[in-house]
Every structure is written in structure tokens, then in C-alpha cells.
C-alpha atoms as one frame of an Amber mdcrd trajectory, in Angstrom:
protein
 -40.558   7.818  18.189 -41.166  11.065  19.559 -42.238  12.557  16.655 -44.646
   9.739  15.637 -46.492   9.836  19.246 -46.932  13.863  18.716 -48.752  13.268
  15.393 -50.494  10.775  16.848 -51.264  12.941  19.425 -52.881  15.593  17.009
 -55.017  13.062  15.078 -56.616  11.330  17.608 -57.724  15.298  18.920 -58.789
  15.855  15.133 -60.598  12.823  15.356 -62.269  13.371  18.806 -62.866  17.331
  18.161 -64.812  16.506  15.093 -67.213  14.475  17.122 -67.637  14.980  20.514
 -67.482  18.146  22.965 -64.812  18.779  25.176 -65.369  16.676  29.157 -65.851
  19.124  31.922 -61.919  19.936  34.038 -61.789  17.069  36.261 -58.715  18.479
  37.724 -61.094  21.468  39.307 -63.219  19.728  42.146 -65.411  21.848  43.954
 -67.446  20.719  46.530 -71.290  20.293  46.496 -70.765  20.439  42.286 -71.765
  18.000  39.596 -72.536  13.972  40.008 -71.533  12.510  43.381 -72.103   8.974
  41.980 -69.344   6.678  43.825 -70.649   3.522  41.689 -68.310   1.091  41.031
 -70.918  -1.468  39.617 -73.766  -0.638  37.256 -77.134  -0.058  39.496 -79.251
   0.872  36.191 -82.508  -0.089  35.302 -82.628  -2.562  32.878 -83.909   0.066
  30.273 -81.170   2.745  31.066 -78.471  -0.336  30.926 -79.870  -1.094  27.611
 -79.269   2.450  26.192 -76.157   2.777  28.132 -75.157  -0.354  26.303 -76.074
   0.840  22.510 -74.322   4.044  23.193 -71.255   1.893  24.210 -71.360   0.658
  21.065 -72.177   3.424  18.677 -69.192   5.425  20.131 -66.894   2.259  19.855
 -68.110   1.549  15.663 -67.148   5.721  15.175 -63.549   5.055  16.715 -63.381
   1.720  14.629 -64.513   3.274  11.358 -61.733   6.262  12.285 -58.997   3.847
  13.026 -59.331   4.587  16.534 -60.978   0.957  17.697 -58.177  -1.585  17.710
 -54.770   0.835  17.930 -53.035  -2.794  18.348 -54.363  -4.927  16.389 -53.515
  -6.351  13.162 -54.597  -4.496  10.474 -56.170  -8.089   8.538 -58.670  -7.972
  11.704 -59.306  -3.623  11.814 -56.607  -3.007  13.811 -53.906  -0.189  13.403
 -50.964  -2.225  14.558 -49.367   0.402  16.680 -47.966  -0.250  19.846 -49.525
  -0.672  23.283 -47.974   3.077  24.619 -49.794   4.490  21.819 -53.146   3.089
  22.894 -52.373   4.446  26.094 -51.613   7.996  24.641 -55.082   7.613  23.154
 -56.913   7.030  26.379 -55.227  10.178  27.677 -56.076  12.069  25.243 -59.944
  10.443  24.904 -60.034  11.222  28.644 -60.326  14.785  28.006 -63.686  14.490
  25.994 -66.988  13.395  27.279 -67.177   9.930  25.317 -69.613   7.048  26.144
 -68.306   4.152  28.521 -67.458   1.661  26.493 -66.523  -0.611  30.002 -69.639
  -3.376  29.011 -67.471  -3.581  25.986 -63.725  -3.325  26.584 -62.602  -4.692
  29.885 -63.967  -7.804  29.569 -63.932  -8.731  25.254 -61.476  -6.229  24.372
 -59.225  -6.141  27.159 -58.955 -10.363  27.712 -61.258 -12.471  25.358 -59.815
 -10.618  22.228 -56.015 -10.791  22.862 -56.929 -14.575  23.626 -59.077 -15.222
  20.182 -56.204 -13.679  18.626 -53.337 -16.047  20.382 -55.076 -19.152  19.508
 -58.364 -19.251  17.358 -58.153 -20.514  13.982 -57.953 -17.712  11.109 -61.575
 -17.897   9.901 -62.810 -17.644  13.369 -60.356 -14.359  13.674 -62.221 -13.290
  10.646 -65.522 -13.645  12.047 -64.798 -12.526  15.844 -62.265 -10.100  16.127
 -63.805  -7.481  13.471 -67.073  -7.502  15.371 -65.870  -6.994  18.472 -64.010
  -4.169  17.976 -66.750  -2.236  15.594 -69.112  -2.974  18.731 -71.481  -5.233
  17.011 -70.260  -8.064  19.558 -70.136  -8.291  23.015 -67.909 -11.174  25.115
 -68.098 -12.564  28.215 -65.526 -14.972  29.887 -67.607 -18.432  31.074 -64.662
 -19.843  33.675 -65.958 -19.341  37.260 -67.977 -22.306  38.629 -69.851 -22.553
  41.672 -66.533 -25.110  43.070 -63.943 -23.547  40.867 -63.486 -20.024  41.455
 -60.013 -18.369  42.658 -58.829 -22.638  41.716 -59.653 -22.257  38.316 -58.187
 -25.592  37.226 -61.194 -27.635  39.471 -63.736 -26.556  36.541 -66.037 -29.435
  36.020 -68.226 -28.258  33.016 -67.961 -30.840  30.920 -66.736 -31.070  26.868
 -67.733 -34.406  25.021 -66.781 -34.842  21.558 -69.187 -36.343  19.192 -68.326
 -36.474  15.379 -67.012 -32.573  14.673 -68.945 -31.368  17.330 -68.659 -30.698
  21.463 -71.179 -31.445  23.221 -71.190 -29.142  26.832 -72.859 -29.533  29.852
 -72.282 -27.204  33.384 -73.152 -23.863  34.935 -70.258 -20.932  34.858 -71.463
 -18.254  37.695 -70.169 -14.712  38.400 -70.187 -13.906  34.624 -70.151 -10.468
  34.021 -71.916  -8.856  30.783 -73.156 -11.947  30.037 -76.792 -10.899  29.392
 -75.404  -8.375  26.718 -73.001 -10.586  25.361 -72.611 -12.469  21.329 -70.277
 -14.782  22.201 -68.542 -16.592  25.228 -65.055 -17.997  25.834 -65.586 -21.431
  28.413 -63.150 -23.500  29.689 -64.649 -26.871  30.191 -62.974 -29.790  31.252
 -62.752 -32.780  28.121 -60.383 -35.453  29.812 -61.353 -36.451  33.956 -58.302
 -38.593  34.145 -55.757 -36.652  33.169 -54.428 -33.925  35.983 -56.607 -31.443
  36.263 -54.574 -28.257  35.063 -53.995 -30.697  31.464 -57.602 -32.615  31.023
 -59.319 -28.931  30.095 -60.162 -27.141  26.778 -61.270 -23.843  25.424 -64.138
 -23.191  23.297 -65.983 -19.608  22.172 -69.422 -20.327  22.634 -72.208 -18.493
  20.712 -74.620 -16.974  22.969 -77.597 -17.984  21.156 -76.576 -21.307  21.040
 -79.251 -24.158  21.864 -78.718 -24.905  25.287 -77.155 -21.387  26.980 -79.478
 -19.565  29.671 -78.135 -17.060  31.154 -79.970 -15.631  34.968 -79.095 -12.363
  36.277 -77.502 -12.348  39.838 -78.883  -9.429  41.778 -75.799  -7.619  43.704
 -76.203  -5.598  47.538 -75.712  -2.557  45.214 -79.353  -3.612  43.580 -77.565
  -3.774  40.219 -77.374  -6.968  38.255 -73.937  -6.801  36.677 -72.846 -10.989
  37.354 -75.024 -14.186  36.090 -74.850 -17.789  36.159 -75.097 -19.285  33.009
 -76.650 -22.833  32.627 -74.976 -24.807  29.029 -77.230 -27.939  28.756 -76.440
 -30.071  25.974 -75.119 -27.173  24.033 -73.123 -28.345  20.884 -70.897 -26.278
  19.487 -68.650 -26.960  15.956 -64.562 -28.190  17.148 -63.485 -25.391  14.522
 -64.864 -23.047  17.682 -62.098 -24.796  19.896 -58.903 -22.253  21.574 -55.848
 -24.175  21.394 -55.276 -27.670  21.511 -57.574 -30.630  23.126 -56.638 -30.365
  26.777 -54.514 -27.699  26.547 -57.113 -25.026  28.193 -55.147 -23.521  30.939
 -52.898 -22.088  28.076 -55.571 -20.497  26.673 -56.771 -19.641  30.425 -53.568
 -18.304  31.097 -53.389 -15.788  28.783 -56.969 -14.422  29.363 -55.971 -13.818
  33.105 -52.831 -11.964  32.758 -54.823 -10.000  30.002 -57.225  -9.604  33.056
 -54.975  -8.615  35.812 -53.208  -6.110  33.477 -56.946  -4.401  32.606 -58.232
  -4.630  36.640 -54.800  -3.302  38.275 -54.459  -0.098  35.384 -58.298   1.177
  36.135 -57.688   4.614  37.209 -60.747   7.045  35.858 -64.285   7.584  36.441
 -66.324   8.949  39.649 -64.497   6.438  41.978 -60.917   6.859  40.712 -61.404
  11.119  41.211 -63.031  10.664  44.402 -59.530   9.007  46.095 -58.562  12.513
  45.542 -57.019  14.589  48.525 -59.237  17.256  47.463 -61.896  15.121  47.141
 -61.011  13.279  50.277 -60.025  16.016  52.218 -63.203  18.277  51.308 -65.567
  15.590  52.428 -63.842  15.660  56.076 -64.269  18.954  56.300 -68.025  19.047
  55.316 -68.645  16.749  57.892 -66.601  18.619  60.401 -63.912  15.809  60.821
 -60.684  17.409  59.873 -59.695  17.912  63.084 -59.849  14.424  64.009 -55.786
  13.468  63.782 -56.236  10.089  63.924 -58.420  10.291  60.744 -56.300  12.589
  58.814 -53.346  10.378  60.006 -55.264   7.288  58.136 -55.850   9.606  55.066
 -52.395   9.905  54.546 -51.583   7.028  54.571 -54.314   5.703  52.396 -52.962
   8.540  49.822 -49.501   7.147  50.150 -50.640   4.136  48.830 -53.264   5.528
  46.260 -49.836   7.382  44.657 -47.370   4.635  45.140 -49.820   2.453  43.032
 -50.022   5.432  40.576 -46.565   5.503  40.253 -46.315   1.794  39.836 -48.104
   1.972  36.679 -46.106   4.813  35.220 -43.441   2.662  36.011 -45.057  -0.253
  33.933 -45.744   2.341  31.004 -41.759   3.507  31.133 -41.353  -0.471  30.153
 -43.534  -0.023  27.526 -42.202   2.490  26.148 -38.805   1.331  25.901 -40.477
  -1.659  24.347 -39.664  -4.134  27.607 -42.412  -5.945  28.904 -43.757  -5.479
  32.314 -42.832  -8.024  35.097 -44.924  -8.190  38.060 -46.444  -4.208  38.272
 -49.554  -5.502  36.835 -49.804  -8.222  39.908 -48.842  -5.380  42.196 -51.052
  -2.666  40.867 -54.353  -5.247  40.516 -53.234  -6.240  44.733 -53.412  -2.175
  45.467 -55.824  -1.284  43.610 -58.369  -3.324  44.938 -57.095  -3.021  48.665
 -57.038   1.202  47.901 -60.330   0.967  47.353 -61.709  -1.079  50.231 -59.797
   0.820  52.643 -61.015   4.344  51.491 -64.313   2.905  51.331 -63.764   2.008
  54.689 -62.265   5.205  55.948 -65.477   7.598  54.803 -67.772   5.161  56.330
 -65.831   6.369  59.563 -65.872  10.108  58.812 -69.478   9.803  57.758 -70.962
   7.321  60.386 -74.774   6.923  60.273 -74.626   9.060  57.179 -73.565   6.047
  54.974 -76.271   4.156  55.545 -79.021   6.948  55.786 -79.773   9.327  53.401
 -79.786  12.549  54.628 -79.555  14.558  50.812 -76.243  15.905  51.589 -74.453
  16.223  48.510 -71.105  13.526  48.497 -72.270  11.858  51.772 -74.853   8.524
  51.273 -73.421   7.975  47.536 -70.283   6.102  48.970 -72.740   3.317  50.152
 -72.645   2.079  46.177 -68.773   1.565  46.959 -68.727   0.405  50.205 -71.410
  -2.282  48.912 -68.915  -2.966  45.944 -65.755  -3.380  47.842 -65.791  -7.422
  48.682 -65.992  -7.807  44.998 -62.635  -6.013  44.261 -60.669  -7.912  46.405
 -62.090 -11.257  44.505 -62.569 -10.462  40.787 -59.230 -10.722  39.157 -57.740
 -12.942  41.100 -58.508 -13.116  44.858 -56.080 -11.145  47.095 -54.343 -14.451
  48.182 -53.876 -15.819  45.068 -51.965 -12.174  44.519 -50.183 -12.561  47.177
 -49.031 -15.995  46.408 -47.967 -15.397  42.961 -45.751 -12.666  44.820 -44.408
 -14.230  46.841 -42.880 -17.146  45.465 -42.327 -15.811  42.037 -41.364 -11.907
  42.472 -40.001 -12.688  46.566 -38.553 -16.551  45.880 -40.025 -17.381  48.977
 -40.843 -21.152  48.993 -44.017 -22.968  48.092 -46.287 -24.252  50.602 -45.507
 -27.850  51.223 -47.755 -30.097  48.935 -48.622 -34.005  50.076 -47.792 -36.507
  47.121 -51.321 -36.315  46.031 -51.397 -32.316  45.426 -48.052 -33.077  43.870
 -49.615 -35.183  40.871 -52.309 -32.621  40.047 -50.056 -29.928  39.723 -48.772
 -28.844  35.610
């Protein structure tokens, strides 16, 4: 095994030396150097988004077309079928090279609408979906969210009729992310009223150029448009596009959102992950002539505590891997910390900084952590809210007992 990972190793560098340059040392932060971005959310103009977006997926069809684009998947559907730790070895190694960001692409379709296609589409759908996606000539959003079913996921009230060998689907999904870019969508809609609510719902991947989708941008505090509602009126799509079986959609749901907590709770690069540095952290309080404030530096530690307990947590949940055992609940853990990590250090540089966060003064690594701070009530919903988090913990990592239900509750539960 050991062997195989090394020569892994060395062709994914042959592959990535023979077509891109080498990324800058990330590991060597000096202060007052390079882009002090702290975006967590896309703030682009739509033009630069668009571009950003069709260099996404030119660098994503040169890893497929090297073998590089689905290290896990089958190989009928493009994939290499190797295992998960070596698609993690390749993101190491990629991380070293100064590749596109393929995020519009992977976290979302890759990361939790692919696995689920794969789990329980039909095989000619797989043949038309799952290539596409992973050369980068489709995009995927996930249509769940509702404007009365968001962290209760089961209270979706999009509706699914069936006439002849089609669906007919009516509702409005909201918070959708990508969806403006996207080819296809995966919906849960609800086909059977009467039945309790977690078993009257069903799956379907809907085209986005279907008859009937609209999709409106939802402009964020960061001035970015990232989210949308999208409207389905009288859309019909074919029952050969159905996940799973006729009311079994929280299934399908099911795996999408542990596919989703895994993806949220590993994030660990980019501007915002290097910036929770402590010589990132711990340069900015002395630019600002705050490093002699104990009570702050107290706080820092202890927000860098955390930062590398939740570090170590997912090397924890890559050990598993390795030794070919699945994770248990690091990935519910890690998505929990990782969202609270940020908030809190978004929270502590608004402190060091004071009216500097909110007033742009041109100092270099100062006003730029007003994109995060803007960002952070998002992180502690998307995912899976922080209470649903800690509920899951709680009574199915702790044991501690369920909140008392009345009789009612009791029949709507699967």
C-alpha cells in the first residue's frame, strides 16, 4: 500500500508539472505581502464569476482527460476506482501548484450530488450524468431548502404529481447555491401528503433548462450573489429521472447530506483557512499594536486550540481511511468546529481591529476581514445548522436521550 501511494505520489506531480507552475510557499507568511482577500463567499462581478467559472472547468476536463478527475469513481463512468486516501493524497499534492478553483464545481456536484446519482440513479442516467460532471461540462446544484423547510428538511412541500411517465413539479427551493451556473438539479419534492412526512417524498434530477425552472439570484451582505431561489412551475420531468424509489426521498436525502457534512467539516485551504494561522493571527495583532493586550492573546489561544484540535480531528478521520474503516462521527464534529472556528476568529479581529473593520483605511490585512465577518452567520447554517449538530451528537455519539415528543410528533417521525 505504501508503495502504490508513492507512485501515485510521483504521477500525479508528473501530471501537474507538465501543466501548471509551481503555487507560491504558503507556509512563508510575511506580513503586508500578496492577496489579503479573507472571502469566504464569491463577491465577483458577474463577468469575472463567469470566467472564474470556465476556468473551473477547463482545469477540471485536463485532470479528467489525465485520470486525475474522478480518483474514486468507477472506471464505466471516468473514474479511476482508487480509494478515498488516495484522492486525498492528490489534493495534497495539487495544493502545491497554483490550479484553478474548481469549488463552483466540486463541493456541491462532485462532493454530494455525484456520490448520490451514483447510489441510486438508473444506469443510463449514470451514463449521461456522471461523465459530464466530472469532465466539467456539467454543473449541479442541490434543490432541497424551502422557504418552511430548511434545517427540517422532511417539511418540504414542493410538490411531485405523476401523470402518465412523467412528474409534474410545482414549488420554490431557496438558498441554492451555484444554481445560476448549474446543468442539472437534484430536488426532493414531496409525491404522497398523507403519508408521514419523512416517507411521502421523492427524488428527482431536474434539468436546468427544463420548461418551468427560473432561477433569481439572492444578493448576500458580502454584495456577492452566491444563493438563489428557484421557482419549478409546472415543470415535467421523465420518471426514468427519479433517485430511488416513489416516496423513498429521504434515502436519497440522506446520503447527499452526510456527503455534505463530510465536504463542509474537511475545508481547510484557501485565503481564510491560512489566515487562522498564528502567524497570520499573531502578525495582525501586532500591526495594530494589540499584542500586549493579555486578554486578547489569552482568546487567541484558545481559538488556536480549537483551530488544531479540529485539524487533528480530521487526521484522525483520514487514519480511518486509511486503514480502510469508515469514519464515525469526526465529520459531524469537524463540520460543528469548523464553522464555530470561523465565527469566533472572525469575531476576535473585529476586536483587535475595531473601527478598522468596518472602515477602510488601505492598511494591508485590516478591512478585508469584513468579507468574513459578513460570511460567518452562513457557516453556522449551511450544512446543517449548529443545533441540528449538536443534536445528532448528542443522542447518537453521547446516548443522551431524545427530547420528549407528544403522540402527534411521534407519528411523523421514520
Amino acid at each position: 500500500m505504501e508503495r502504490d501511494m508513492q507512485d501515485f505520489a510521483v504521477e500525479a506531480r508528473r501530471f501537474l508539472d507538465a501543466h501548471v507552475a509551481k503555487a507560491l510557499d504558503r507556509t512563508a507568511f510575511t506580513w503586508g505581502e500578496g492577496d489579503d482577500s479573507m472571502a469566504y463567499f464569491s463577491s465577483l462581478p458577474p463577468e469575472e464569476e463567469h470566467e472564474h467559472v470556465q476556468r473551473a472547468r477547463a482545469w477540471q476536463r485536463i485532470r479528467h482527460e489525465n485520470g486525475f478527475g474522478w480518483i474514486t469513481g468507477p472506471a464505466e463512468y471516468g473514474g479511476r476506482g482508487l480509494t478515498p486516501v488516495h484522492d486525498l493524497l492528490y489534493d495534497a499534492v495539487e495544493s502545491e501548484y497554483d490550479v484553478a478553483d474548481t469549488g463552483v464545481l466540486s463541493v456541491i456536484g462532485l462532493g454530494m450530488i455525484g456520490p448520490t446519482i451514483l447510489a441510486h440513479a438508473q444506469p443510463h442516467i449514470k451514463d449521461r450524468w456522471l461523465p459530464a460532471m466530472y469532465r466539467g461540462d456539467a454543473i449541479a446544484c442541490q434543490l432541497f431548502s424551502e422557504p418552511g423547510a430548511g434545517s427540517d428538511l422532511a417539511s418540504v412541500a414542493t410538490r411531485a404529481v405523476r401523470e402518465g411517465e412523467d412528474w409534474v413539479l410545482n414549488g420554490q427551493k431557496v438558498w441554492t447555491s451555484v444554481a445560476q451556473h448549474s446543468q442539472i438539479g437534484l430536488a426532493l419534492t414531496r409525491t404522497n401528503p398523507d403519508a408521514p412526512k419523512h416517507r411521502g417524498m421523492t427524488a428527482f434530477l431536474v434539468p436546468m433548462d427544463t420548461p418551468g425552472v427560473e432561477v433569481r439570484p439572492l444578493r448576500q451582505m458580502t454584495g456577492g450573489a452566491d444563493f438563489n431561489e428557484v421557482f419549478l412551475t409546472d415543470v415535467r420531468i421523465p420518471d426514468d429521472h427519479r433517485l430511488g424509489e416513489v416516496d423513498g426521498g429521504w434515502t436519497v436525502a440522506l446520503t447527499t447530506l452526510m456527503n455534505e457534512r463530510a465536504t463542509v467539516g474537511s475545508e481547510g485551504v484557501g485565503p481564510v483557512a491560512a489566515a487562522l494561522s498564528p502567524d497570520h493571527l499573531s502578525a495582525l495583532m501586532r500591526a495594530t499594536w494589540t499584542w500586549d493586550d493579555r486578554a486578547l492573546r489569552a482568546r487567541l489561544a484558545e481559538l488556536l486550540v480549537d483551530v488544531l484540535a479540529t485539524e487533528h480531528l480530521n487526521a484522525r478521520a483520514l487514519h480511518k481511511l486509511r486503514a480502510g474503516v469508515a469514519p464515525g462521527p469526526e465529520m459531524s464534529v469537524s463540520k460543528l468546529m469548523y464553522g464555530q472556528n470561523l465565527t469566533r476568529a472572525a469575531h476576535f479581529v473585529s476586536d483587535v481591529l475595531g473601527p478598522r473593520i468596518i472602515a477602510d483605511t488601505g492598511q494591508w490585512g485590516t478591512y478585508a476581514w469584513t468579507e468574513l465577518l459578513l460570511a460567518t452567520p452562513a457557516l453556522r447554517i449551511l450544512g446543517g445548522t449548529e443545533e441540528i449538530m449538536k443534536n445528532i451528537l448528542a443522542e447518537r455519539v453521547l446516548g443522551l436521550p431524545k427530547e420528549p415528543v407528544t403522540a402527534a410528533a411521534r407519528e411523523v417521525r421514520p
